[in-house]
C-alpha positions as MATLAB code, in Angstrom:
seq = 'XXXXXXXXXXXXXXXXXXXXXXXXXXXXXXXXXXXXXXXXXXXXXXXXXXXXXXXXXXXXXXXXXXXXXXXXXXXXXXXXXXXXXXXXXXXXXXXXXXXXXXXXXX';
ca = [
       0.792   -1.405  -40.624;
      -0.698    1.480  -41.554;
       1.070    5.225  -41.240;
      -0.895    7.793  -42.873;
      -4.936    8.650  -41.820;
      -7.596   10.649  -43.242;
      -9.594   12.396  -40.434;
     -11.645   14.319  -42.997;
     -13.150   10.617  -44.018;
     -13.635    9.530  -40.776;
     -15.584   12.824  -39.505;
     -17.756   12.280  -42.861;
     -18.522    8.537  -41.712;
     -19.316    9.703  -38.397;
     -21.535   12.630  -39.503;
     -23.531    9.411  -41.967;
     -23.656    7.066  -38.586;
     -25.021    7.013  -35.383;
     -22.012    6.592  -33.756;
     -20.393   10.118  -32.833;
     -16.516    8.789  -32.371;
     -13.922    6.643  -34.203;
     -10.749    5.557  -33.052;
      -8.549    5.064  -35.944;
      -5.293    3.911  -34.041;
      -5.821    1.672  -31.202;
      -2.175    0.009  -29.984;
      -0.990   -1.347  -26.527;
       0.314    1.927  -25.326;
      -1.550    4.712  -27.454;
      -5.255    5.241  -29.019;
      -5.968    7.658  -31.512;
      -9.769    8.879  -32.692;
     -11.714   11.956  -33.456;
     -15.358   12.974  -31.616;
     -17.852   14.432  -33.646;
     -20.592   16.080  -30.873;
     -23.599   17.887  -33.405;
     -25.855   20.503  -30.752;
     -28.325   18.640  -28.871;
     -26.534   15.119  -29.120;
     -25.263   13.475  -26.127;
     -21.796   12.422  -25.056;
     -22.121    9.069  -23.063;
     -18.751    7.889  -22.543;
     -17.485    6.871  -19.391;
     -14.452    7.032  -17.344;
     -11.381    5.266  -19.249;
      -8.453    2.923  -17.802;
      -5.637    5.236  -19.413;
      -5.237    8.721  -18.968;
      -6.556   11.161  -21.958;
      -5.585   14.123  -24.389;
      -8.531   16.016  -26.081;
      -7.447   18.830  -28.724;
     -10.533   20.929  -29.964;
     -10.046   20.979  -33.448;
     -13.762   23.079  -34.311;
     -16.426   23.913  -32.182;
     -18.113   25.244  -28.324;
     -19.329   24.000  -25.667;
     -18.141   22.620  -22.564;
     -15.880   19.473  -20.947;
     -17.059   18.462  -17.447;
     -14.075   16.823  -16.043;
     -14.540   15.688  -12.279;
     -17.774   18.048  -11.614;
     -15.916   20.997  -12.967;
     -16.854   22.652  -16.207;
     -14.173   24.174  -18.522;
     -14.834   26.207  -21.841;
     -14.150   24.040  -25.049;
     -12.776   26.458  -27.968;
     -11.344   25.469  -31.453;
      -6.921   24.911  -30.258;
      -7.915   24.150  -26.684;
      -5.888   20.720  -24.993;
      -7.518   19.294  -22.275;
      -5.416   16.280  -19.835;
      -7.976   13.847  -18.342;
      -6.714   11.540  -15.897;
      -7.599    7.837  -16.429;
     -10.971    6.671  -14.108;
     -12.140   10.585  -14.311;
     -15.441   11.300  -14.844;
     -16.161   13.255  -18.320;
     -18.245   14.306  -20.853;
     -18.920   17.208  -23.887;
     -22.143   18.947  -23.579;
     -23.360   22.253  -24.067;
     -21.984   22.654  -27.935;
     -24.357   25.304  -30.041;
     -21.881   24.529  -33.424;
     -20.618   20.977  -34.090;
     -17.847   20.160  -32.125;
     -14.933   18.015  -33.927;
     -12.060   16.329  -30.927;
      -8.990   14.377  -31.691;
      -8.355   12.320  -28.628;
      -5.310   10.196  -27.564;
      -5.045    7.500  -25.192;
      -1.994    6.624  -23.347;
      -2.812    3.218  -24.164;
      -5.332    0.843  -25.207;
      -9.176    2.766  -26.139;
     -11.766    1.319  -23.177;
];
């Protein structure tokens, strides 16, 4: 099982794809990826079946959670509740996210 992960590799394989996320640990009971938002690109995801941790890691813009908007800033934590509606938008600079998963990614 692997223990140790790169996030600088995975944000370059994002920023060469047209994907803009990669979960890297994906267990029963906890998912781990990073987000990689450039300006002008669109977040699609939908609501999840666990509840969510986003830590801004670089970057601006905005997190809709549930019709509200709240200011995304580099060392920002945001706690999405699973079945939530949410989505990035907004970003001006490239926006990096580690996000956990209290459990399986969906």
């Amino acid at each position: 099982m692997k223990l140790d992960f790169d996030t600088n590799q995975y944000i370059d394989e994002i920023r060469k794809n047209e994907n803009y996320f990669h979960t890297f640990i994906d267990r029963e009971t906890l998912a781990v990826g990073v987000l990689v938002l450039q300006p002008g690109e669109e977040d699609t995801q939908t609501p999840h079946d666990s509840n969510e941790v986003y830590y801004i890691v670089k970057g601006d813009g905005f997190l809709k959670i549930n019709k509200k908007d709240y200011s995304v800033s580099e060392g920002k934590v945001f706690f999405v509740q699973k079945d939530i509606e949410h989505y990035f938008f907004g970003n001006k600079k490239e926006l990096i996210v580690l996000y956990f998963f209290g459990g399986p990614d969906s």
